[in-house]
N, C-alpha and C positions, 0 to 999 in steps of 0.2 A: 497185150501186155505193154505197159509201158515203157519205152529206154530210157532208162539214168546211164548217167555221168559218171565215172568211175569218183566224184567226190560224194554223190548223191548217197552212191551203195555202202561208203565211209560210213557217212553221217545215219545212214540207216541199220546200220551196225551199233548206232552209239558209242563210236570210238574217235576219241581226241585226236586232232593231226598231228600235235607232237607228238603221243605216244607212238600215235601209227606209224611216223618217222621215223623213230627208235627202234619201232621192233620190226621192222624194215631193212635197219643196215643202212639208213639214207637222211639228210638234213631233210628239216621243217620247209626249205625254199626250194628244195628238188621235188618234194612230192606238190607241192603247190603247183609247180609247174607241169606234173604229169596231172594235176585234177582241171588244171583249164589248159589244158592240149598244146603247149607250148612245148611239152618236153616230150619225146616218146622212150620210155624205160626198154632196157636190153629186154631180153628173155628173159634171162635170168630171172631179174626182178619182177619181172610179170608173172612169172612162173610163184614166188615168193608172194606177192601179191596175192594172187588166187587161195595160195595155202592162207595164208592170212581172214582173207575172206572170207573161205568158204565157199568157193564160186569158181564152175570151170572157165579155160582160158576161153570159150563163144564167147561166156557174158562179159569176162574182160574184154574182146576184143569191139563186143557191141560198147559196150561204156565208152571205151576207147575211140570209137569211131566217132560216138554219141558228142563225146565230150572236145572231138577236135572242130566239130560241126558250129558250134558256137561261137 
């Protein structure tokens, strides 16, 4: 299986980054920085994130790793 990005698993959802900012809890330039690894989100939010997705916190944490690799 492949690793995506936790921006990858966004876009393969078909959901906008503004939106997903909004229903998030968090601006359009915080989640930009958690999709290319500049930021690392609390739990909380990761937590939020995963409900969002769809997706337990491994494959967040795979994306996550995925995505600070770059």
């Amino acid at each position: 299986m492949k690793q995506q990005s936790i921006g990858q698993i966004r876009e393969k959802l078909k959901m906008r980054p503004i939106e997903t900012a909004e229903k998030l809890g968090i601006s359009y330039p915080y989640l930009y920085r958690i999709e290319t690894g500049s930021s690392n989100p609390s739990d909380k939010l990761k937590r939020r994130i995963c409900e969002l997705y769809g997706i337990d916190m491994n494959t967040l944490f795979l994306a996550l790793n995925f995505t600070n690799r770059k």
